[in-house]
C-alpha positions in Angstrom: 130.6 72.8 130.1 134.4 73.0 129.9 136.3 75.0 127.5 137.8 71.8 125.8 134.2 71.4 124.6 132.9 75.1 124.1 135.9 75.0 121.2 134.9 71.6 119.9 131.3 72.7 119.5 132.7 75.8 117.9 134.7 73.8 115.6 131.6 71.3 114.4 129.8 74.5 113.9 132.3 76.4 111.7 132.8 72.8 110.0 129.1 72.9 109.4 129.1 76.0 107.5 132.0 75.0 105.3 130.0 71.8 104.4 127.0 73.8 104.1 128.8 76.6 102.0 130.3 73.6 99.3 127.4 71.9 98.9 128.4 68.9 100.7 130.4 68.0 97.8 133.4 68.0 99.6 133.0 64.0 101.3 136.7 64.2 102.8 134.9 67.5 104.8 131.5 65.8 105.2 133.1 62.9 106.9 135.3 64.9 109.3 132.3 66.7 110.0 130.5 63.7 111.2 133.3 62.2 113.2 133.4 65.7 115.2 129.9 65.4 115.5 129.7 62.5 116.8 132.8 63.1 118.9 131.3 66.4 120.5 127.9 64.7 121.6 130.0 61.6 123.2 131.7 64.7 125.1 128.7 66.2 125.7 126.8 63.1 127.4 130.3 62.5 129.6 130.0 66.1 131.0 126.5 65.7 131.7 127.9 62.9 133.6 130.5 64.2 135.2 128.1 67.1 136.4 125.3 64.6 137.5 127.9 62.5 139.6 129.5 65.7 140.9 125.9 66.7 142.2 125.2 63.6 143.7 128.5 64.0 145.5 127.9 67.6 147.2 124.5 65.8 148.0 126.0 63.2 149.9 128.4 65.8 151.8 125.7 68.2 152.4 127.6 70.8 150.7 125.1 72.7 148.1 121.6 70.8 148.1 120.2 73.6 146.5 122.1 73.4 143.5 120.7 69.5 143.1 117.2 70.1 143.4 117.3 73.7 141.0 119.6 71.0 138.2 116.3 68.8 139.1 113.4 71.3 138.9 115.3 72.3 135.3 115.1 68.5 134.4 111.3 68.4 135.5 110.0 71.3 133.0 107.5 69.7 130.4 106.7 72.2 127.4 103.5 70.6 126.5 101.4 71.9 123.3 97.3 71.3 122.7 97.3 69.0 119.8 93.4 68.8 119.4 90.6 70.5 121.3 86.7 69.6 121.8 84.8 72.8 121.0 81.5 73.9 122.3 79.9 72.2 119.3 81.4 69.0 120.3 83.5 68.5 117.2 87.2 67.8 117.8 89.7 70.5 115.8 93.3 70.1 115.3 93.3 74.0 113.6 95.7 75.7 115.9 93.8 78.8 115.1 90.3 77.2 115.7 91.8 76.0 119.3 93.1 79.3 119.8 89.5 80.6 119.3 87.7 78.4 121.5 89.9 78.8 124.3 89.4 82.5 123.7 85.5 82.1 124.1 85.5 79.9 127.5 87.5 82.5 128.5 85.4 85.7 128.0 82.4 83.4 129.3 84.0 82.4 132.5 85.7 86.0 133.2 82.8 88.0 132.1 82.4 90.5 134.7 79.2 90.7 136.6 77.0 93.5 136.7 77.4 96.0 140.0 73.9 95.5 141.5 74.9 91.6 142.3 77.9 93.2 144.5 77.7 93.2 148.2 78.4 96.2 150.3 79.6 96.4 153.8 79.5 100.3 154.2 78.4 99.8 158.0 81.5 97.6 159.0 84.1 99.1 157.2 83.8 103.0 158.2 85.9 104.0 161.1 85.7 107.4 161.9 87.9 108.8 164.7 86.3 111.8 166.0 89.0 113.2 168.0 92.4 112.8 166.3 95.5 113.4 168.7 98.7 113.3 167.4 101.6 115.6 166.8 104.5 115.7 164.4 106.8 113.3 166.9 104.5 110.4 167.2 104.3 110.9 163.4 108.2 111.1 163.0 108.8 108.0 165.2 106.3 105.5 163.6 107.5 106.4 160.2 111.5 106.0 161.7 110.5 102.2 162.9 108.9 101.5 159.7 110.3 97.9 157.9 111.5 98.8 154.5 111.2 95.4 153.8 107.8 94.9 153.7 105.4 96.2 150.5 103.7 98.9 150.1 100.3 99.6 151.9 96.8 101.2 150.3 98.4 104.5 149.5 101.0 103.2 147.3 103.9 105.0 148.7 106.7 102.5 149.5 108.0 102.5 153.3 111.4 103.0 152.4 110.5 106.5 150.5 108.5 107.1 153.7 111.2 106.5 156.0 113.7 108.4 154.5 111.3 111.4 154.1 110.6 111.2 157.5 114.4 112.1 158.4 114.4 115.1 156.0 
């Protein structure tokens, strides 16, 4: 958006107020207001335009092809509401409270958590006891020194790049 238009949409705005504020009595002010408002959304669809064509051009010279597909990804977003909802009754509601509810009750009946005794265990595979530790404090030191700070943290929380550092202290 250029600054040409920022002020012209500023303008139809502070115009707006003053018809607003009169009443829209004034019709010399009510009819300026619509010519600007009219004026800023022909401006408005030329700049969308001018940015689409300007895309289209960096696609076609390989400059920035990122920048096309995020403007298309943006252009792709659907905000989509549910209008009416079969319950478990089999009666259709519109109620946006009564949909709200029902949603709410699959929920709990899908994500109803199980009781323990259905849970396997694998306490045989997954115990690995080392019966003679060696290691000393440089073996220790080093793998904690080659340590990628980049990746996330393990079991214990701790993230690598608090454990590499405290490994040089």
């Amino acid at each position: 958006m250029t600054k040409e238009l920022r002020e012209l949409i500023g303008l139809k705005k502070r115009l707006w107020y003053k018809c607003r504020h009169s009443g829209f009595k004034l019709t010399k002010m009510v009819t300026e207001y619509k010519n600007l408002n009219k004026n800023v959304k022909q401006r408005v669809k030329m700049d969308i335009k001018a940015f689409e064509l300007n895309l289209a051009k960096n696609l076609a010279k390989k400059k920035n092809p990122k920048s096309v597909y995020a403007y298309l990804n943006s252009k792709c977003v659907i905000k989509d509401t549910i209008k009416a909802l079969k319950t478990l009754d089999g009666s259709i509601t519109t109620n946006g409270v009564e949909i709200a509810n029902s949603l709410n009750d699959y929920f709990v009946s899908v994500f109803l958590k199980e009781e323990k005794q259905d849970e396997v265990h694998f306490a045989d595979k997954c115990v690995n006891v080392c019966l003679d530790p060696r290691f000393d404090e440089a073996k220790i030191r080093e793998q904690l020194e080659n340590l990628n700070v980049n990746k996330s943290t393990g079991v214990d929380r701790v993230h690598p790049y608090v454990l590499k550092h405290c490994s040089m202290s």
